[in-house]
Chimera marker file (.cmm) of the C-alpha trace (Angstrom):
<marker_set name="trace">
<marker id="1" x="-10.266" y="12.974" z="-2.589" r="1" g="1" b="0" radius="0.5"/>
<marker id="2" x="-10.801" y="10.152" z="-5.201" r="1" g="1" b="0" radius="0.5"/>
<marker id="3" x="-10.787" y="10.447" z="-8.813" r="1" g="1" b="0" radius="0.5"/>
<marker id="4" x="-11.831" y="7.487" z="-11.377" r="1" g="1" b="0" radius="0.5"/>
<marker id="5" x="-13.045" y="6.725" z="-14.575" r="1" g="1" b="0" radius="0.5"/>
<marker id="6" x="-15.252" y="3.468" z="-15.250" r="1" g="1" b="0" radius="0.5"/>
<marker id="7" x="-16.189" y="2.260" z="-18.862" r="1" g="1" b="0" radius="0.5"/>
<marker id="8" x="-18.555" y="-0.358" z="-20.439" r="1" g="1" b="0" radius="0.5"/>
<marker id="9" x="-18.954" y="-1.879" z="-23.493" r="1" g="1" b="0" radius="0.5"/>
<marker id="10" x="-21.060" y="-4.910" z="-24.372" r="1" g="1" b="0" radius="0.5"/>
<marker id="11" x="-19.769" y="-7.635" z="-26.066" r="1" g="1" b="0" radius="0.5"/>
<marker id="12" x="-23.239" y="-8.919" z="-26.842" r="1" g="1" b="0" radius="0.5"/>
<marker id="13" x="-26.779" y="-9.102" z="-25.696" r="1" g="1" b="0" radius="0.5"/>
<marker id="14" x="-26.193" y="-11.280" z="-23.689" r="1" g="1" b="0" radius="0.5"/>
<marker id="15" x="-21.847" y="-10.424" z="-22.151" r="1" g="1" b="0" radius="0.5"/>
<marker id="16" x="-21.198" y="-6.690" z="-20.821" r="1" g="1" b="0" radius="0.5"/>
<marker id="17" x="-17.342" y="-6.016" z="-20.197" r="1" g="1" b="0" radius="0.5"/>
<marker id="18" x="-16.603" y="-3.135" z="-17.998" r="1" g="1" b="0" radius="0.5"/>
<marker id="19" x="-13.246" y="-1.662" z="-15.870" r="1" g="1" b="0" radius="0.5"/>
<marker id="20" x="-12.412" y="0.882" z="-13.511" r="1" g="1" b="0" radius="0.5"/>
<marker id="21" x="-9.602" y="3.304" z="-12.509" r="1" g="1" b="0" radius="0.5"/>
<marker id="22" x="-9.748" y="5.438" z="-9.297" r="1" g="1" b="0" radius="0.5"/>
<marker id="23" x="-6.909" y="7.108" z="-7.492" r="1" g="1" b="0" radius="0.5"/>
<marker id="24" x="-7.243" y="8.399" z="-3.894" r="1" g="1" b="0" radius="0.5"/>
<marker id="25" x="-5.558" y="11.515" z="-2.749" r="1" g="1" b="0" radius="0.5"/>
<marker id="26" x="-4.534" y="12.112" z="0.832" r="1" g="1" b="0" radius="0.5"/>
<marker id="27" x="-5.354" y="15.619" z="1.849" r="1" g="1" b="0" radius="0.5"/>
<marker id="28" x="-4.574" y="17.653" z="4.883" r="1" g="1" b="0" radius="0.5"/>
<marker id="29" x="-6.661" y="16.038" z="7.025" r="1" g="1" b="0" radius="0.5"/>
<marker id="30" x="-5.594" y="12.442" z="6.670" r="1" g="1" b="0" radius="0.5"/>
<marker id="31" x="-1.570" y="13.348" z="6.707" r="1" g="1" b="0" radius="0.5"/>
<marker id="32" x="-1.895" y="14.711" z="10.000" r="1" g="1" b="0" radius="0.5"/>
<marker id="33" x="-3.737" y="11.638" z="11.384" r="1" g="1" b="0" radius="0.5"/>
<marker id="34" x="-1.312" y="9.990" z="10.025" r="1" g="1" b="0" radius="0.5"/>
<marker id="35" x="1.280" y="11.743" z="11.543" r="1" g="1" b="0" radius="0.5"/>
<marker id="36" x="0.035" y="11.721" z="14.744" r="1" g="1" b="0" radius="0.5"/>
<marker id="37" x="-0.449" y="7.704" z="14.550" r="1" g="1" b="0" radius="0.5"/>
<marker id="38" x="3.108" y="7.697" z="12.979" r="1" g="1" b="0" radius="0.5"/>
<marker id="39" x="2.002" y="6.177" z="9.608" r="1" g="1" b="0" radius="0.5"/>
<marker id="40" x="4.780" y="6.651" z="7.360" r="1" g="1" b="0" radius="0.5"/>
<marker id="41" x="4.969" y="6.003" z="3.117" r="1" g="1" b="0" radius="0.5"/>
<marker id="42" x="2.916" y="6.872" z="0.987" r="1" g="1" b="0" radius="0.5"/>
<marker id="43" x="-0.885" y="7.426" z="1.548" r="1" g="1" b="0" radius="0.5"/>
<marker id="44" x="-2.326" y="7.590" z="-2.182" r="1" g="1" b="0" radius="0.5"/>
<marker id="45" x="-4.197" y="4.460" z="-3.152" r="1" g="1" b="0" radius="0.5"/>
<marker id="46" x="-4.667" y="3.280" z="-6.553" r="1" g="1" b="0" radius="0.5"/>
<marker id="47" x="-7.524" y="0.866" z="-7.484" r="1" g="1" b="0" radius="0.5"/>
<marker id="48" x="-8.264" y="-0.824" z="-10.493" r="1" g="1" b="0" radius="0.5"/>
<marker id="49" x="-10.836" y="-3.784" z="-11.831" r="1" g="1" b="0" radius="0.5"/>
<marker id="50" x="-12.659" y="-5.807" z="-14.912" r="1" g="1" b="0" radius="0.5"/>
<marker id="51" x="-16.343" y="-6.562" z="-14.423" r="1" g="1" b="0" radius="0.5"/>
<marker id="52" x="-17.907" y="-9.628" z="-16.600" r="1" g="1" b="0" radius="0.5"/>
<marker id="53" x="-21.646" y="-9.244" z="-16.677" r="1" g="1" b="0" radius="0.5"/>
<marker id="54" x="-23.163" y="-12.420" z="-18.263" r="1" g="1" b="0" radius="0.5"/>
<marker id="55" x="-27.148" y="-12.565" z="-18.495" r="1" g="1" b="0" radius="0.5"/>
<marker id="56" x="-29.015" y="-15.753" z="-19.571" r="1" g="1" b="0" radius="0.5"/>
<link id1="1" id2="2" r="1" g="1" b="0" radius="0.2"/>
<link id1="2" id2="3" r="1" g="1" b="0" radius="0.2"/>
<link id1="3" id2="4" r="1" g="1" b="0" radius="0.2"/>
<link id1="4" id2="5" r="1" g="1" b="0" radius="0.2"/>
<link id1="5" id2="6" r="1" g="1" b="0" radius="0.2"/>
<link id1="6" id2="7" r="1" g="1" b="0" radius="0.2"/>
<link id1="7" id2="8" r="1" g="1" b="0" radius="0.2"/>
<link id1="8" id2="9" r="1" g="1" b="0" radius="0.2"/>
<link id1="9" id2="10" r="1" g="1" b="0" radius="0.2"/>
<link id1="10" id2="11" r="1" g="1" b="0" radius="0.2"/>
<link id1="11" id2="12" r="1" g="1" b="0" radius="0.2"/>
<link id1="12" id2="13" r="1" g="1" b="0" radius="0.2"/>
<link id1="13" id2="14" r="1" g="1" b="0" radius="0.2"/>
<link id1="14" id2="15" r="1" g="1" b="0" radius="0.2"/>
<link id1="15" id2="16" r="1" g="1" b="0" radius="0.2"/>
<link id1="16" id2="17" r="1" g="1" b="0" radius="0.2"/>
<link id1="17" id2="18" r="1" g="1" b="0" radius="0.2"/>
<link id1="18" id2="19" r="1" g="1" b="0" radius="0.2"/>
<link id1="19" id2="20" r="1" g="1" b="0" radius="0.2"/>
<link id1="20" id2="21" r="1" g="1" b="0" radius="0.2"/>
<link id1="21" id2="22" r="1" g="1" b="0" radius="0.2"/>
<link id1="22" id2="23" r="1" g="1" b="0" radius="0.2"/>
<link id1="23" id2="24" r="1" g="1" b="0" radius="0.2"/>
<link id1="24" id2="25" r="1" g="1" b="0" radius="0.2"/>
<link id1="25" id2="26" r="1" g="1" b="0" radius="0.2"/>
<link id1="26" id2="27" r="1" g="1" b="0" radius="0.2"/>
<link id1="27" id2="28" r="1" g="1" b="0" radius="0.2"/>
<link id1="28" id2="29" r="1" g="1" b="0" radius="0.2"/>
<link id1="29" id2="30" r="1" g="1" b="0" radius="0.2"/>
<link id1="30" id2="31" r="1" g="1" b="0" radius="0.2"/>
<link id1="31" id2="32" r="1" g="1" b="0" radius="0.2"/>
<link id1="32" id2="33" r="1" g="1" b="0" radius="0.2"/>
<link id1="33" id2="34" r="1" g="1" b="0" radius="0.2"/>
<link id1="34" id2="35" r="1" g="1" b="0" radius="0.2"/>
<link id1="35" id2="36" r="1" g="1" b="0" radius="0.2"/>
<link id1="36" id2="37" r="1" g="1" b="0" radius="0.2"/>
<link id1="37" id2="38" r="1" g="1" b="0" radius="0.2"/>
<link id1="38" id2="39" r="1" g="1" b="0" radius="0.2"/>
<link id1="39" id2="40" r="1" g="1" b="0" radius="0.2"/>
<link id1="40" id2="41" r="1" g="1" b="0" radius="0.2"/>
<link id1="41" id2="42" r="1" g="1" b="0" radius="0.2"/>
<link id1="42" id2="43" r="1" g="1" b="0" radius="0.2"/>
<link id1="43" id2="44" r="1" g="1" b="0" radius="0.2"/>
<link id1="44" id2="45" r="1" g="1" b="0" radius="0.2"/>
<link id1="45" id2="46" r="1" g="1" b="0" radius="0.2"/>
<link id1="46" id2="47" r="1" g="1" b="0" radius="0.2"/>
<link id1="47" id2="48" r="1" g="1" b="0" radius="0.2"/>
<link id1="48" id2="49" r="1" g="1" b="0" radius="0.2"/>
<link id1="49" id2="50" r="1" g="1" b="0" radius="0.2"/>
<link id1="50" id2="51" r="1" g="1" b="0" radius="0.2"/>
<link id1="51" id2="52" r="1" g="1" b="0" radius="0.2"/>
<link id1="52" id2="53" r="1" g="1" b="0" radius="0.2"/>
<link id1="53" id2="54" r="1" g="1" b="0" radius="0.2"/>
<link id1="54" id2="55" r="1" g="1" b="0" radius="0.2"/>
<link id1="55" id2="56" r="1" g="1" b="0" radius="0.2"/>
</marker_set>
């Protein structure tokens, strides 16, 4: 399961800023794999990011 938000926002014309959030979410299905290939800690990702967008 992944959940995420992403914004924008443009600096000008020409320069567009944005960033993301997401967090994964191990459900039943990947803990038991897991398991079974004895994978241990935690298996939640987080992921995060800044995007420059620069037209000329």
């Amino acid at each position: 399961m992944l959940f995420g938000v992403e914004a924008g926002y443009a600096l000008s014309n020409n320069v567009e800023l944005s960033a993301h959030f997401s967090r994964t979410k191990a459900l039943k299905d990947i803990k038991r794999e897991a398991s079974v290939d004895g994978v241990t800690g935690c298996l939640n990702q987080t992921y995060a990011g800044v995007h420059v967008n620069w037209t000329f």
